[in-house]
N, C-alpha and C positions, 0 to 999 in steps of 0.2 A: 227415722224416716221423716221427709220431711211431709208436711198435711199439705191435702188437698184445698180444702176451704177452714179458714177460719172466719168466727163469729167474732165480731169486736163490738163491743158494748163502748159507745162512746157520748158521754154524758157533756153534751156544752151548756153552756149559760141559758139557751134558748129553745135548745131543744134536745131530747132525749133520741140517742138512737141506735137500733141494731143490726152492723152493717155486717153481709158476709163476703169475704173477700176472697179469689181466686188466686193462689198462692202465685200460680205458675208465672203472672205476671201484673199480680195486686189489684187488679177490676172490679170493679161491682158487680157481685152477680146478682142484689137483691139489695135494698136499704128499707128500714118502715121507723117512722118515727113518732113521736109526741111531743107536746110542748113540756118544759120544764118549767109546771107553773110553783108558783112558793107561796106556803100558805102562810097566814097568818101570824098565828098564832093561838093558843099559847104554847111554850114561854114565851118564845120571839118566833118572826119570820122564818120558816125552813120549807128543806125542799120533800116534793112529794115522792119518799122515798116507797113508800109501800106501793102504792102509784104505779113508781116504775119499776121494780121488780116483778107485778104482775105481768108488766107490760113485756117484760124481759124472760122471763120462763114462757110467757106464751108466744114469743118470736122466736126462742132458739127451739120450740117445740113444732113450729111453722116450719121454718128453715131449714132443722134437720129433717123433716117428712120430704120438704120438696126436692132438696139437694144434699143434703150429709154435711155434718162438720164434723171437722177431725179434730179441733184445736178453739181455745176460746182467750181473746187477749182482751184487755179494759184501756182505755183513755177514758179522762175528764179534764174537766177544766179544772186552775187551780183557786187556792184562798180557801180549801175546804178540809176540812176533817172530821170527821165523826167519832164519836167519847162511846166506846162501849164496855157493857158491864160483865158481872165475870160469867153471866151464859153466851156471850158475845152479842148480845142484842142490845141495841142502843141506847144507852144510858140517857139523854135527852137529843130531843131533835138537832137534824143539823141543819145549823143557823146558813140562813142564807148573806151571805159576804156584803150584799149592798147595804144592810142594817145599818144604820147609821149607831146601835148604842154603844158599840164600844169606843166612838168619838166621846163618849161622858164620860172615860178614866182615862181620858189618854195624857194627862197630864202623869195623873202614878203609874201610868204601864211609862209612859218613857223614862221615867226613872229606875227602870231595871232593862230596854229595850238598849239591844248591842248598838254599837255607831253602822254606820252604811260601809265605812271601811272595814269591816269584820265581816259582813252577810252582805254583801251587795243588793240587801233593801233597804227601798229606799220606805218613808213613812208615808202611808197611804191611808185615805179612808174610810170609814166604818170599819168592816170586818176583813178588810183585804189583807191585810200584815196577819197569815193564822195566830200568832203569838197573843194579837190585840184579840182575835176572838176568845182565848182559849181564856187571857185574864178577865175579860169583862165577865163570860158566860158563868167561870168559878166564883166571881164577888156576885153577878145577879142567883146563884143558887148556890147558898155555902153548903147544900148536902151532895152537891153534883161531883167535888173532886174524890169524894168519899165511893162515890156507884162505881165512877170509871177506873175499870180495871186496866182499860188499853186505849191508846190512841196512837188511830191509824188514819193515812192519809185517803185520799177522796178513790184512788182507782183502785186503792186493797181493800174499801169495802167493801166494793162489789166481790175480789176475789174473795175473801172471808164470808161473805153470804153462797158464796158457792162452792166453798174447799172448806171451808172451816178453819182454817190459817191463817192467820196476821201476820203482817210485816209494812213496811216503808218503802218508797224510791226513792233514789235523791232526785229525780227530774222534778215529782213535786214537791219535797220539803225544799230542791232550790229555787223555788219559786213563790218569789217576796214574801216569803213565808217569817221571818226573822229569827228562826231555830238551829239555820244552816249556816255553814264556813263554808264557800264555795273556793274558796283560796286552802284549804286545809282538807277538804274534804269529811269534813266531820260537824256531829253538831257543837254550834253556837254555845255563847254563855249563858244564852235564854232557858237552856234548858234546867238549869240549875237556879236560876232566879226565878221560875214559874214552880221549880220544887217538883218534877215529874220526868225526871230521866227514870224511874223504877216501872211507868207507864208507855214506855215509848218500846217498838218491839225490833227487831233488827230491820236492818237497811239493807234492801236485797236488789241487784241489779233488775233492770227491765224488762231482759228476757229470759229472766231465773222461773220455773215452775213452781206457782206455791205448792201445788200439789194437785188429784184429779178432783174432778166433781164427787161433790157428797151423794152416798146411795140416793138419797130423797130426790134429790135433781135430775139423776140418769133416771130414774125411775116414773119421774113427769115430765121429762122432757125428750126421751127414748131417746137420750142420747149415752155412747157407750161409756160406761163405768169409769174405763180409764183415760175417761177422758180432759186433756193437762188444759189448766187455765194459767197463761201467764202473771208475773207479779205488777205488769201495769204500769202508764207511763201519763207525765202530764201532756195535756192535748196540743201544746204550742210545741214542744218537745218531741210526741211525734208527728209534728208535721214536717218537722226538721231533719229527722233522722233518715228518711230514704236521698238527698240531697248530702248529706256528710258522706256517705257509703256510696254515692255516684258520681260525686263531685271534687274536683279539686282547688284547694283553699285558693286565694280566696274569694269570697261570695257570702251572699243575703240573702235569706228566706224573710217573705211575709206572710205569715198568718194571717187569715181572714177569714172573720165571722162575729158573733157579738164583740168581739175584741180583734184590733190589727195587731198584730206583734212582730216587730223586724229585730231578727237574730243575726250577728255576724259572726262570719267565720272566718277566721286570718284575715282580717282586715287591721286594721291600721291604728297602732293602738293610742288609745285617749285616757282622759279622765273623765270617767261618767258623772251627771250630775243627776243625782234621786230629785231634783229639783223642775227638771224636765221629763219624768216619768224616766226616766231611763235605770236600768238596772241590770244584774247579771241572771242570768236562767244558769242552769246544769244542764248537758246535754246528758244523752243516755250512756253516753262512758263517763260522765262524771266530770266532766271540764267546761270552767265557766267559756261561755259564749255571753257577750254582752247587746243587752239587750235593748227597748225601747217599743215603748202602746201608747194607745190609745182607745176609745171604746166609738171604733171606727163604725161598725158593723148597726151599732146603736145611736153613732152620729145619723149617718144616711137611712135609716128608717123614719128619726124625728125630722132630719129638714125634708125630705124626698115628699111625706107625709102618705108613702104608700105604690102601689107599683106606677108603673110609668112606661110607654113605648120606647123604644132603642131609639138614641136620635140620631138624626140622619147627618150627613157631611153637613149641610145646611142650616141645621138646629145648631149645630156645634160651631160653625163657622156665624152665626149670627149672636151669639151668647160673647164668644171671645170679641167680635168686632165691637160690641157694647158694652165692653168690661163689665159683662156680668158676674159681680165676684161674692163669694160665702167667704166671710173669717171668722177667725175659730175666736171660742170653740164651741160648738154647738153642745157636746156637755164638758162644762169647764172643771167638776172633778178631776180629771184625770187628762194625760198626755202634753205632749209639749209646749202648749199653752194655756194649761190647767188654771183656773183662775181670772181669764178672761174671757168677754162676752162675744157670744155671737151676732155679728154685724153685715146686712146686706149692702154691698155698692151697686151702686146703677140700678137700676128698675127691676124688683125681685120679681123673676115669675112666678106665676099662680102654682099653687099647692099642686102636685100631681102631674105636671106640664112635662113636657118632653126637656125643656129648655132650664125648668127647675135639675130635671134630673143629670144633664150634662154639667151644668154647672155643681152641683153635688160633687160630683164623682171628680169635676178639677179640682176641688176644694181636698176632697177627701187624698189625691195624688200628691199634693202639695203637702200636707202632712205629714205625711206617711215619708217622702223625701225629707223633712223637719227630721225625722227621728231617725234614717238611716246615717245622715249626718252627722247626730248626734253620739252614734254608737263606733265612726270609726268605719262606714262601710265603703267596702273596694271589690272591684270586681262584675260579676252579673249578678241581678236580681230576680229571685223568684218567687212567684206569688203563684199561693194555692189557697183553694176556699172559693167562695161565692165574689168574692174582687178580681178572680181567675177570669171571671166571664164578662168582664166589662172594659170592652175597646178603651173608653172613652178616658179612666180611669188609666190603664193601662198604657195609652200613647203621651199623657202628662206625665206619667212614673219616668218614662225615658226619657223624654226633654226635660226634666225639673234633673233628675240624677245625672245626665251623659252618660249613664250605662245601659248594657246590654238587658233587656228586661225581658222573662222568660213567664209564658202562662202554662203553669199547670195540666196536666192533663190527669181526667177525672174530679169531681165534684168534692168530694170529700177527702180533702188531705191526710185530715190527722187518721183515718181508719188505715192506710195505706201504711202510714209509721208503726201504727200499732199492730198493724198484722205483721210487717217486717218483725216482731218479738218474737213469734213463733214459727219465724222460718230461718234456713240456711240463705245467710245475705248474699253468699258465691254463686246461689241457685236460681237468685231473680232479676229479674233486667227490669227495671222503673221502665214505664210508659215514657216516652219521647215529650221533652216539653216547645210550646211552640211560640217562638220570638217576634216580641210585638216591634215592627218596625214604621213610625208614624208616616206617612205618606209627605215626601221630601219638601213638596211646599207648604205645610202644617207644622213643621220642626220650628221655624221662624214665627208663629204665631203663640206657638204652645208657650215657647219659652218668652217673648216679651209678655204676656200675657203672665205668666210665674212672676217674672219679673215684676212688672205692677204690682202683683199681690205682697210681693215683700214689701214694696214700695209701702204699699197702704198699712203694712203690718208695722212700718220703722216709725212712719207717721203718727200714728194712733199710740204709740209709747212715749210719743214726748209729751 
């Protein structure tokens, strides 16, 4: 039978959260959240796992009082994994991905690390490649390959802290993880040059049951015995998934949140370059969708510098007439002009300004267009996440691409995928999405104004 409400425990970059979702037609019927702060150390920077588990038994023990769950599924974000020991409790902290130390071997990790054409990862920063975590964390504690009995990826921890069951997705080991064959469906050669295929546990689809909750659970959280926690999916993954199952090819979903991510689907096929942040994801049946980020979500917090009023026709229309322009990359780690600095044209406004923050949100549409380009995209575009809600952003996305650009309906995308795990897909109708169509004498503005921005971007490279 299919559930009422399901609980999805969905852990991003920035923030912790536990969403309950209305099967009948994937709604919020409640969200409560916390920040995902990361401590310190020691040994290295990790995230506050015990933190949020308290946070997480005492929401599903809210949630079932006020309305009932029938059903519990997990998203997270990826680059994560957690090394647990053989009582299944975590053998060392888990490292949070921005660390920079396993850029200190990355000369001897790439001498066992697959090519880009084997795993469609590309080689990323600090801890983001899980393979670069997994070798630096074993050379900084030579007793730690020795505790870990298992390693499992970031959304089965959660299921194993509350089933007691291990296992894998491939949504997150295909994601820039460098363990996976997303062309073969199988893991990589990494796994036998890290010397830990005896630790890795099966690979179980997304909306496989690992099994119900542990007596201790139902028994603090009054919720029923049998009650099934899906095997978990990455959060770019499922934001994607209710869009695959109501859509047809082809088309672009954007991700948005600390990280933008544009996945295509039947679009037009290319050669992706790891060079431009671009890469392949696994969708939840298993099939490369090629992909393309940036850490959009963490661009527009640093230049914006904070919230800002909605600006009006007039703030917008007064920024473009004075080519007020951001170029990237506001952080130059990552995305498709990873490596270069961020540059104001024209008169920067003031931190916090209405005019600052249109201008942001063109900057941020213009990239974002950078990388659906780069992946081969055709068709419409859709954005879900907190980018969902911004006109300004959104009326650039259609004049920079010429396509049809579509906003999300509901705040929270990836909860919406991941509760799709525990339901019958035949049984639910996705919320309506609602098409941003720029107001016809702003079409001519948007795009000469893009156009500039190349202008200055072709400039600045000679």
């Amino acid at each position: 039978m299919t559930p009422r409400h399901i609980a999805v425990i969905d852990i991003g970059k920035t923030n912790a959260k536990l969403v309950l979702v209305d099967a009948a037609d994937l709604s919020e019927i409640a969200v409560i959240t916390r920040p995902n702060a990361v401590r310190p150390g020691p040994p290295w920077p990790h995230f506050d796992v015990e933190g949020h588990w308290d946070f997480l038994r005492a929401g599903l023990r809210d949630l079932h009082a006020a309305h009932g769950i029938d059903a519990i599924s997990v998203t997270t974000h990826g680059a994560c994994a957690a090394l647990l020991d053989e009582k299944g409790d975590l053998a060392a902290p888990i490292l949070d991905y921005e660390h920079a130390g396993p850029d200190d071997l990355a000369r001897e990790y790439a001498a066992i690390r697959p090519p880009f054409s084997e795993t469609g990862s590309p080689k990323l920063a600090g801890g983001l490649n899980i393979g670069a975590q997994l070798y630096w964390q074993f050379r900084q504690d030579p007793t730690l390959r020795g505790r870990t009995e298992t390693i499992v990826t970031y959304p089965q921890f959660w299921g194993a802290l509350l089933t007691g069951k291990v296992a894998m997705d491939v949504t997150s080991l295909g994601c820039h993880t460098d363990l996976w064959n997303p062309h073969e469906g199988t893991f990589s050669s990494l796994v036998a040059g890290l010397e830990m295929a005896d630790k890795l546990p099966p690979v179980r689809k997304p909306w496989e049951v690992l099994g119900p909750i542990l007596p201790a659970i139902a028994t603090e959280t009054g919720l029923c015995p049998g009650t099934p926690v899906h095997c978990g999916i990455h959060d770019s993954n499922a934001s994607l998934l209710p869009y695959i199952l109501a859509h047809d090819a082809p088309f672009s979903v954007v991700s948005s949140g600390t990280w933008v991510v544009a996945m295509s689907v039947g679009g037009t096929p290319v050669v992706l370059n790891p060079d431009l942040d671009a890469l392949i994801n696994v969708t939840a049946h298993g099939t490369p969708a090629p992909s393309a980020r940036f850490m959009g979500g963490r661009e527009h917090d640093l230049a914006t510098g904070g919230p800002y009023p909605d600006p009006t026709d007039d703030d917008l229309d007064a920024v473009m007439a004075r080519q007020v322009m951001l170029l990237p990359a506001v952080v130059p780690e990552t995305g498709p002009f990873k490596g270069q600095s961020a540059t104001w044209i024209g008169p920067e406004p003031a931190v916090g300004t209405v005019r600052r923050g249109a201008a942001v949100a063109l900057y941020l549409a213009l990239v974002t267009a950078e990388c659906l380009r780069n992946i081969g995209h055709a068709g419409a575009v859709i954005v879900e996440g907190p980018f969902a809600g911004n006109t300004v952003y959104l009326e650039m996305l259609a004049a920079a691409t010429g396509s049809a650009v579509f906003s999300a309906a509901g705040v929270t995308g990836t909860s919406a995928g991941a509760a799709l795990l525990a339901c019958d897909p035949k049984t639910v109708r996705p919320s309506q999405n609602r098409r941003i169509v720029p107001p016809a004498e702003r079409v001519a503005q948007l795009q000469d104004y893009a156009q500039m921005w190349q202008t200055h971007l072709d400039q600045r490279s000679l």
